[in-house]
N, C-alpha and C positions, 0 to 999 in steps of 0.2 A: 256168286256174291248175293246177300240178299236182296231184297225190294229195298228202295231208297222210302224212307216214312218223311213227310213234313213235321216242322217245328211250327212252335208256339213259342216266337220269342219277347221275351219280357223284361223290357229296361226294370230297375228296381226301384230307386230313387225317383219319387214323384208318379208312382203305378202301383204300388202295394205300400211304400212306406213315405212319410213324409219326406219331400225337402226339405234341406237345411241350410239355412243362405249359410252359415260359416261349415258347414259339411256335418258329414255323421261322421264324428270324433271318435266318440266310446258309446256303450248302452243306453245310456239315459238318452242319445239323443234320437235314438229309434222310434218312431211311434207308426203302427200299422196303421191304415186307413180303414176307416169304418165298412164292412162288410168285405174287405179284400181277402180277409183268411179265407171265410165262406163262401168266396169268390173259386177260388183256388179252389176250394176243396170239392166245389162240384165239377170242375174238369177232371178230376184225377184220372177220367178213367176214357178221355178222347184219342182217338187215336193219331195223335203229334207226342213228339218229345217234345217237352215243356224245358225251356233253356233259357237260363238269365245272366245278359248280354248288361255292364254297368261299368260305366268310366268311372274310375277316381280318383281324380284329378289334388285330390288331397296328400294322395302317397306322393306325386311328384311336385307337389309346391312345396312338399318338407313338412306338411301339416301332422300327418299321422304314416307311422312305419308302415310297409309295406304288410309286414305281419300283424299289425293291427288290424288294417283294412281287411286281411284275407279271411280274418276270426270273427269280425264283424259279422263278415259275408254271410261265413258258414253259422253264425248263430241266427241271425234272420230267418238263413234257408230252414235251420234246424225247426224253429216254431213255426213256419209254412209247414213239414213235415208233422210235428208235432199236433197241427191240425188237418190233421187228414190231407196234406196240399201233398203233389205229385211233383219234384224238383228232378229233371234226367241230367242235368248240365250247369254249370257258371262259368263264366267265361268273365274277369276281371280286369280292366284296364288302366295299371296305374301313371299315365302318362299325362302332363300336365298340356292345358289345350296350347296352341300356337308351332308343335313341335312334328305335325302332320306323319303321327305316327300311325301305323296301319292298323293298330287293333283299337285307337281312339275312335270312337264315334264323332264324327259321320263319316267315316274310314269304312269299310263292311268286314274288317281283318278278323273280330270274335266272331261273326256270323258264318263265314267264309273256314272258319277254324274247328266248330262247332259242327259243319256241315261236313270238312273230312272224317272228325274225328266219331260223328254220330250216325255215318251213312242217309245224310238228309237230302231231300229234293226241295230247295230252297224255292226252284218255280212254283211249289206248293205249300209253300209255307208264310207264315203273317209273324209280322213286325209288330209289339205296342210297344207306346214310351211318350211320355212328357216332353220332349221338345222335336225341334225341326231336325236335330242332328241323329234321333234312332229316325224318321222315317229317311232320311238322305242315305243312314247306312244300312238300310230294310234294302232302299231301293238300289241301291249299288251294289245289295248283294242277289237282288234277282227274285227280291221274295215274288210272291203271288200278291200280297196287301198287307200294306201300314195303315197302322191305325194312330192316331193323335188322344190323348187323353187331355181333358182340362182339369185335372187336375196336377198336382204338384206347378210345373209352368206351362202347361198345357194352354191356359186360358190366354196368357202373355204372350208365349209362341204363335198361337194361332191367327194374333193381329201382325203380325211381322212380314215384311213388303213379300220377302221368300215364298209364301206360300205360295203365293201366286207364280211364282217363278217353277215349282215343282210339280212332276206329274200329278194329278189328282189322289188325295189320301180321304181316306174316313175320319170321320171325329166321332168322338162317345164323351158323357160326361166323367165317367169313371170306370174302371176297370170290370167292375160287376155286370153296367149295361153292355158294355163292350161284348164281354165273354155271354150273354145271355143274346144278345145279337149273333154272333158268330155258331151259337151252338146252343140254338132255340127249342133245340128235343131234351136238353138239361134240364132237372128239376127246380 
């Protein structure tokens, strides 16, 4: 069997593309975060599977079809690709919160799903994401480190009593510092 490679997992929502308090619907309501394509594009070549882990919570409140959601997904991922960004994975969760389903975040179920099906070593691999529920399901699934972003709800999460209740996570203000911290030999 080969070597197990770590991931580089990456909530979506509120990490490369804006929040939407009423959700991402349809296209219009996509907008990248300033420097996150160029973000993206200078890892392409680290050696983690780069894998995006995104609840949406939309398909299960009745808001947008499941096949909406999934075409969304793959068009995001496509203009990450489209600019040079390296996507090995997505892992989608349409499951509405309160229903303590296993591949909802803060559940570790896509991470855990991602790691059978990508031959991953999760003890070496990093969690990012905008709220308290990807580091809970970073850390449930074993990663090596979460990271908290203040953007999208990052800033709002990070005042919240929980934190202090959880093992010690990193903070970055945006994806860009994040990824230039973690992988400081990048251009």
């Amino acid at each position: 069997m080969p070597t197990k490679q770590p991931a580089l997992f990456l909530d979506r929502d509120g990490v490369f593309i804006e929040n939407r308090a009423n959700y991402v619907r349809s296209w219009e309501d996509v907008e990248f975060f300033p420097q996150a394509l160029e973000a993206l594009a200078r890892i392409n070549e680290i050696p983690y599977k780069i894998i995006v882990v995104t609840n949406q919570s939309a398909v299960g409140r009745g808001i947008i079809s499941l096949e909406t959601a999934v075409t969304l997904n793959e068009r995001i991922l496509e203009v990450v690709r489209e600019s040079n960004g390296r996507i090995d994975g997505s892992y989608l969760c349409p499951a509405k919160p309160g229903l303590n389903d296993p591949c909802r975040k803060p559940q570790p179920g896509m991470l855990l799903q991602a790691a059978e099906e990508h031959n991953l070593d999760l003890s070496q691999s990093i969690m990012i994401g905008d709220a308290l529920t990807d580091i809970q399901a970073g850390q449930a699934a074993g990663v090596k480190q979460a990271i908290l972003l203040l953007t999208g709800r990052g800033t709002a999460q990070a005042q919240l009593p929980l934190t202090q209740e959880l093992p010690p996570f990193a903070t970055f203000t945006d994806l860009n510092t994040a990824l230039s911290h973690l992988f400081p030999h990048l251009p």
